[in-house]
Residue, then its C-alpha position, 0 to 999 in steps of 0.5 A: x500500500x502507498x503511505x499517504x503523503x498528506x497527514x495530521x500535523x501540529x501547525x498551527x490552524x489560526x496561523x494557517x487562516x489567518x494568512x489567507x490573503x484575500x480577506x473574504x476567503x479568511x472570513x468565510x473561512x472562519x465562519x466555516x470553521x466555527x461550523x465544523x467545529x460545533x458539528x464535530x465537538x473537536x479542535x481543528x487541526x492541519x493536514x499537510x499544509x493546506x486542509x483543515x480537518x476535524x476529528x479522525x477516523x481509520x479506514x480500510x480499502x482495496x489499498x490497504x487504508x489509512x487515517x483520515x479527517x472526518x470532515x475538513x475545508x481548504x482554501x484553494x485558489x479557485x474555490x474553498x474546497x469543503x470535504x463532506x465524506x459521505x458524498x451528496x448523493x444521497x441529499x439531493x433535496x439540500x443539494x438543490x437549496x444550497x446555492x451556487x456550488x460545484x462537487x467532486x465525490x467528496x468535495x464541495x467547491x465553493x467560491x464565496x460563503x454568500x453563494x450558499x444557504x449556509x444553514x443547508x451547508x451546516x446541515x450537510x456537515x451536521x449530516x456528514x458528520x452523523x454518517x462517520x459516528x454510524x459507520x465508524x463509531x463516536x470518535x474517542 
C-alpha cells in the first residue's frame, strides 16, 4: 500500500487562516470553521499544509487504508474546497437549496460563503458528520 503523503500535523490552524490573503476567503473561512467545529465537538487541526480537518477516523480499502479527517475545508485558489465524506448523493433535496456550488465525490467547491444557504451547508456537515459516528463509531 502507498503511505499517504498528506497527514495530521501540529501547525498551527489560526496561523494557517489567518494568512489567507484575500480577506473574504479568511472570513468565510472562519465562519466555516466555527461550523465544523460545533458539528464535530473537536479542535481543528492541519493536514499537510493546506486542509483543515476535524476529528479522525481509520479506514480500510482495496489499498490497504489509512487515517483520515472526518470532515475538513481548504482554501484553494479557485474555490474553498469543503470535504463532506459521505458524498451528496444521497441529499439531493439540500443539494438543490444550497446555492451556487460545484462537487467532486467528496468535495464541495465553493467560491464565496454568500453563494450558499449556509444553514443547508451546516446541515450537510451536521449530516456528514452523523454518517462517520454510524459507520465508524463516536470518535474517542
Amino acid at each position: 500500500m502507498a503511505e499517504l503523503k498528506t497527514k495530521q500535523n501540529n501547525a498551527s490552524v489560526k496561523e494557517f487562516i489567518d494568512s489567507i490573503e484575500d480577506g473574504q476567503k479568511r472570513k468565510d473561512c472562519k465562519e466555516i470553521a466555527k461550523m465544523m467545529r460545533k458539528a464535530t465537538g473537536k479542535t481543528p487541526k492541519m493536514w499537510g499544509d493546506s486542509m483543515v480537518g476535524y476529528d479522525k477516523y481509520d479506514y480500510t480499502n482495496r489499498s490497504g487504508g489509512g487515517t483520515w479527517f472526518r470532515t475538513g475545508f481548504s482554501p484553494r485558489k479557485q474555490a474553498i474546497t469543503l470535504y463532506v465524506m459521505d458524498g451528496f448523493e444521497k441529499r439531493p433535496k439540500l443539494m438543490k437549496k444550497l446555492g451556487k456550488h460545484k462537487t467532486g465525490k467528496s468535495c464541495l467547491y465553493i467560491k464565496r460563503l454568500e453563494d450558499v444557504d449556509k444553514e443547508v451547508l451546516n446541515e450537510l456537515i451536521v449530516e456528514s458528520v452523523k454518517h462517520f459516528e454510524k459507520k465508524y463509531g463516536k470518535s474517542k
